[in-house]
C-alpha positions in Angstrom: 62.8 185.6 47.0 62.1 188.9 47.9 64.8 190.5 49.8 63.6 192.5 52.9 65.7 195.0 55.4 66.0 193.5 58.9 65.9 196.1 62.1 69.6 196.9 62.7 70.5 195.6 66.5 73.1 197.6 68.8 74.0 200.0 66.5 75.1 197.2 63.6 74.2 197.9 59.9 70.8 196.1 58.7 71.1 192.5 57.0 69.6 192.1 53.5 68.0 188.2 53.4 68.2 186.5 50.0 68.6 183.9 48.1 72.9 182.7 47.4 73.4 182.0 43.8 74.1 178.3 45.4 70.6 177.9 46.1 69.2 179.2 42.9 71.4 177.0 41.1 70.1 173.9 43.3 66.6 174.9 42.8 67.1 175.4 38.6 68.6 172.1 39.0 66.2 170.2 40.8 63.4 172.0 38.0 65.4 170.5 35.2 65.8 167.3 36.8 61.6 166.9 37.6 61.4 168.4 33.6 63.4 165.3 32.6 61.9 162.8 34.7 57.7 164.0 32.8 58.6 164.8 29.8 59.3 161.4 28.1 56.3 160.0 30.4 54.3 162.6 28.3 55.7 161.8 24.7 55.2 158.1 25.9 51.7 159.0 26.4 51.1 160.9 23.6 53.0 158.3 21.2 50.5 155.7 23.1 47.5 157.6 21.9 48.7 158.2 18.3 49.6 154.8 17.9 46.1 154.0 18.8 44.8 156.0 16.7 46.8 154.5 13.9 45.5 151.4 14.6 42.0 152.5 14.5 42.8 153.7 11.2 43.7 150.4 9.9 40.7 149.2 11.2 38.4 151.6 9.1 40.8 150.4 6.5 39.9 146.7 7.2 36.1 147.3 7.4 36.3 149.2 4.2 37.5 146.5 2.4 35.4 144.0 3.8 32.3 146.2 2.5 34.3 146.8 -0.9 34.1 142.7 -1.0 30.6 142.5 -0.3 29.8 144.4 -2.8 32.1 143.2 -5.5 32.4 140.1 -4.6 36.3 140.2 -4.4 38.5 142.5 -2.5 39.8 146.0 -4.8 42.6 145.7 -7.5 46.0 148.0 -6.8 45.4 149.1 -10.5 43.4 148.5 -13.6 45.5 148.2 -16.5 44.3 147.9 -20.1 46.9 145.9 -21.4 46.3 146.9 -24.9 47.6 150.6 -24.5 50.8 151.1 -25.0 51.6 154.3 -23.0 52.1 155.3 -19.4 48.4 156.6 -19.1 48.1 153.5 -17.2 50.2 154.7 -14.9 47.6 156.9 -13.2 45.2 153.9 -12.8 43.1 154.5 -9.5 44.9 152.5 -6.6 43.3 150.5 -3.6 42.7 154.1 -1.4 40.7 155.4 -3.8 38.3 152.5 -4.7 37.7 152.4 -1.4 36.6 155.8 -1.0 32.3 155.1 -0.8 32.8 152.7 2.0 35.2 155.1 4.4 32.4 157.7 4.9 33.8 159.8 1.9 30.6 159.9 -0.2 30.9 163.4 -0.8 34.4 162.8 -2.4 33.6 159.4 -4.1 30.3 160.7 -6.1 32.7 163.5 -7.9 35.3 161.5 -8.9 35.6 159.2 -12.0 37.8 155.6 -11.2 37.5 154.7 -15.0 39.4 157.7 -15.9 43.3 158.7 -15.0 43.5 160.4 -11.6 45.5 162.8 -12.5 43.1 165.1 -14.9 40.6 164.9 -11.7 41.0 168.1 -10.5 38.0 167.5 -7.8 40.4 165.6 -5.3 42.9 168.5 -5.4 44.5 168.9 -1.8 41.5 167.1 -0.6 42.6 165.4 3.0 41.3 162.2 4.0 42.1 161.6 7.7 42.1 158.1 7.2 45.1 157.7 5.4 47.3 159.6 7.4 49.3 157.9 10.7 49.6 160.8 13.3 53.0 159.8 14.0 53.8 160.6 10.6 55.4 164.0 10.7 55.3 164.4 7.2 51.7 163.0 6.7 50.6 166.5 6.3 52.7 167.7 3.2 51.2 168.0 0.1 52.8 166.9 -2.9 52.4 169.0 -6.3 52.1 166.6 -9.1 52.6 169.5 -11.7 50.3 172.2 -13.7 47.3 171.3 -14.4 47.2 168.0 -12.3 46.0 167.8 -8.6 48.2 168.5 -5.6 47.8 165.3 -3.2 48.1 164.4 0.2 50.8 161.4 0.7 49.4 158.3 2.6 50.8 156.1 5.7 49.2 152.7 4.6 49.5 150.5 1.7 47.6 146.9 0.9 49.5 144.0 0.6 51.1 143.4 -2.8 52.6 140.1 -2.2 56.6 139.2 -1.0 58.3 140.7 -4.1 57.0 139.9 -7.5 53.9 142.1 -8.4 53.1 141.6 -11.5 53.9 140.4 -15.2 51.7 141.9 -18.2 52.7 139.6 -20.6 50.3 136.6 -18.8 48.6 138.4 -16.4 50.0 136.9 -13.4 49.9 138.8 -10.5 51.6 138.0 -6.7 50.7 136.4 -3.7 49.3 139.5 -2.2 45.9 140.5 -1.5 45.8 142.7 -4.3 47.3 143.2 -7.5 47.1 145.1 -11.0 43.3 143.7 -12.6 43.4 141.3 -9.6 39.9 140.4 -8.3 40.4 137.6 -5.4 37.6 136.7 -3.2 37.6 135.7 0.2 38.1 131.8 -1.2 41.7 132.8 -2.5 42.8 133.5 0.5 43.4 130.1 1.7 46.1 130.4 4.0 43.2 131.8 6.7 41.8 135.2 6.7 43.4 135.5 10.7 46.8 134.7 8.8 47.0 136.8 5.8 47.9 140.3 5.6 45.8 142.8 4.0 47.6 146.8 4.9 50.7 147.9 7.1 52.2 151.1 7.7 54.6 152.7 5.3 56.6 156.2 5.3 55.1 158.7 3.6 57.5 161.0 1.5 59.7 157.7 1.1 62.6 157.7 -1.0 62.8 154.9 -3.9 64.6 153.7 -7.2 62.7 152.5 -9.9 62.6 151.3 -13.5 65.9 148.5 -14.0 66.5 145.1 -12.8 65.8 143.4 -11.3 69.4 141.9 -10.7 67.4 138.4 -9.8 63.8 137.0 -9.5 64.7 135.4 -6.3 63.5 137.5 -3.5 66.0 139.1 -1.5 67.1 137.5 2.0 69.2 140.3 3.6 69.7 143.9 3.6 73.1 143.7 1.9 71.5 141.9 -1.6 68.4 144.6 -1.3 70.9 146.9 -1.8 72.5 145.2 -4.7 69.1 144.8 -6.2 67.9 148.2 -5.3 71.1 149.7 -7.1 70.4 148.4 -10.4 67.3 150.9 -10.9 67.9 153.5 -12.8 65.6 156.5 -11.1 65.7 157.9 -8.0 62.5 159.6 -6.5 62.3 160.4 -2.8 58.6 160.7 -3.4 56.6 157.3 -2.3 53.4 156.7 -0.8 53.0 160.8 -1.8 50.1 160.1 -4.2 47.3 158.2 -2.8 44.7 157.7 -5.6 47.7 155.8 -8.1 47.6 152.7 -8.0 51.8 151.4 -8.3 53.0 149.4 -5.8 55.2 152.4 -4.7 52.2 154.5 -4.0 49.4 152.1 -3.0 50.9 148.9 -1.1 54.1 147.6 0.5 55.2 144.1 -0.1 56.4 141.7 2.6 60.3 141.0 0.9 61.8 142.6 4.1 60.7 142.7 7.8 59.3 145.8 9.3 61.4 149.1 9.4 64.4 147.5 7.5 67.3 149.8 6.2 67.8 149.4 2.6 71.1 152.0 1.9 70.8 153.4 -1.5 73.3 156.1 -3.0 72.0 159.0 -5.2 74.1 162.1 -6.3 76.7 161.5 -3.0 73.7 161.5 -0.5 72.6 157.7 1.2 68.9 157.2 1.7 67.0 154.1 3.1 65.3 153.1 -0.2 62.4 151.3 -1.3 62.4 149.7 -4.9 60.0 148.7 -8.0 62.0 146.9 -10.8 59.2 148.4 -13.2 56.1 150.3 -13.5 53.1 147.7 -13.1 51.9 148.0 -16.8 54.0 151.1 -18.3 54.3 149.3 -21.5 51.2 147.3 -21.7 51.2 143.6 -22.7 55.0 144.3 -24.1 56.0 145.4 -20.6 58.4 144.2 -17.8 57.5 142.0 -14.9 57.2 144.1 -12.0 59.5 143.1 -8.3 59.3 145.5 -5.6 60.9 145.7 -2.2 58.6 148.0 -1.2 59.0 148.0 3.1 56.3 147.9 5.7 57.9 151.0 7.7 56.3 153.4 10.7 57.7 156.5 13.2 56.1 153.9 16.0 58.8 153.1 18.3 59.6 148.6 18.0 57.7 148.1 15.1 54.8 148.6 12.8 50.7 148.5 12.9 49.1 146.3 10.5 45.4 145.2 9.5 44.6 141.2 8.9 42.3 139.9 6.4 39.5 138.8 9.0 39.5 142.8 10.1 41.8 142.4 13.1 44.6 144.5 13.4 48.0 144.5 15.7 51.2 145.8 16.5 53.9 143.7 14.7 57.4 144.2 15.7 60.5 144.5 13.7 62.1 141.5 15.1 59.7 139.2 14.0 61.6 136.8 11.7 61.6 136.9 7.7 59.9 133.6 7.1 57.3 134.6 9.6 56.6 137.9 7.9 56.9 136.9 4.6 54.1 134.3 5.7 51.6 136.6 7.0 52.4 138.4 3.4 50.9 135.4 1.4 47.3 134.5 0.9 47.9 131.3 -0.2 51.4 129.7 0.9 50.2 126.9 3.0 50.9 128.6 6.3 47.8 128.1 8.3 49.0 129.2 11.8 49.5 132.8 13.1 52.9 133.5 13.6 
């Protein structure tokens, strides 16, 4: 407040009126305290609206697909693997985001690229955003990964397609898991017999997610706990903290999660003294061809959302699912066909 001279009375000095340090203090305080009380109302707000928008991403997602199905009369494989080849070119097989490209208003994208051929010689989709695939929440859904000279630099992606509970995939017969997808999959909407309301087909995943890869798996049981993820996880030889970064390949790491543990589960993992929350593939779907490994992944449905995790259903729908739902429960909305007929 301004101070101001009062008129001096009988002969007395003039008063100067201010403000005491006391009531400034009071009045910061009382600021602070009202600055406290908005802002989480605001970030509540704000994560309200993102997770919305999430959500109506899933559901571009879900309508996608559906059209993809039309079309092709099944829903899109994670990869196509030619099983005869016996080197890691099929490692940079197109993945589920990128097959569904024509049918998420990306024309313009899909009629330059080539899904027969590896992704990563395509130099058309370098550092090319599509909105869809990021979560807002995200806050590394913006960072573009360099894949190295020559190749394209990609944005990461914040939904994967359903790859089953934990075994992908086995190139020696051609089996693939329970999933909506998998590698030279092509399941229609009569495989999913479990009910198209009850069946998973994407959730949210971290982008930039850290992973081990290539050993094990320890067991072809799925994990039940944390603790024996862990154990199973550890077995893996390589460490990459670089999942769900490239979202035209088509590995489980990269295009889908898989339903082994529930939502936003901490899976510790060890590298060079530093402890990560760690995703897992036992093997690269394919890397060897025919001659290759079985493929197990505990590859978690995880999100920045607050509880839980969005996720898009078969029939289109799409929810919020939250981390506490139990592991049978989640594990059956991960299955197309495991005889679970009611929603969770």
């Amino acid at each position: 407040m301004p101070q101001r001279d009062l008129p001096a009375r009988d002969g007395r000095p003039a008063i100067r009126a201010a403000f005491t340090l006391v009531e400034l203090l009071v009045v910061i305080a009382i600021i602070g305290i009202l600055i406290a009380l908005l802002l989480p109302a605001v970030q509540a707000a704000r994560e309200a609206a993102r997770r919305a928008e999430c959500l109506n991403h899933l559901k571009q997602l879900g309508l996608a697909a559906h059209n993809y199905a039309d079309v092709w009369r099944c829903f899109p494989s994670s990869a196509i693997i030619d099983l005869a080849a016996q080197t890691t070119g099929n490692n940079v097989s197109w993945g589920v985001h990128g097959r569904l490209l024509p049918y998420l208003e990306q024309r313009a994208v899909a009629d330059r690229v080539d899904l027969s051929a590896a992704w990563d010689t395509q130099l058309v989709i370098d550092a090319v955003r599509i909105p869809v695939f990021a979560c807002p929440s995200d806050p590394k859904s913006d960072e573009v990964r360099d894949t190295g000279a020559g190749k394209p630099r990609l944005y990461s992606t914040n939904y994967g397609f359903n790859l089953g509970t934990y075994f992908v995939y086995d190139p020696r017969t051609g089996q693939g898991g329970r999933g909506i997808s998998y590698p030279n999959s092509a399941l229609g909407w009569s495989s999913v017999t479990d009910g198209t309301a009850n069946t998973l087909l994407a959730a949210e995943v971290k982008a930039w997610q850290p992973y081990r890869r290539n050993g094990g798996p320890t067991t072809t049981n799925a994990p039940e706990t944390a603790e024996e993820a862990t154990a199973v996880t550890a077995s893996a030889a390589e460490f990459k903290d670089t999942g769900h970064t490239e979202w035209p390949d088509g590995r489980v790491h990269h295009t889908g999660f898989t339903t082994c543990l529930v939502p936003n589960s901490r899976v510790p993992c060890s590298w060079s003294g530093v402890e990560y929350d760690c995703d897992y593939n036992s093997w690269q779907e394919g890397r060897n061809g025919a001659a290759g490994n079985p493929t197990y992944a505990i590859v978690t449905s995880r999100s920045h959302h607050p509880g839980g995790i969005n996720a898009a259903l078969v029939d289109g729908s799409c929810r919020f699912v939250s981390q506490t739902i139990t592991l049978p429960a989640w594990r059956a909305l991960g299955t197309r066909d495991g005889g679970e007929t009611e929603q969770p």
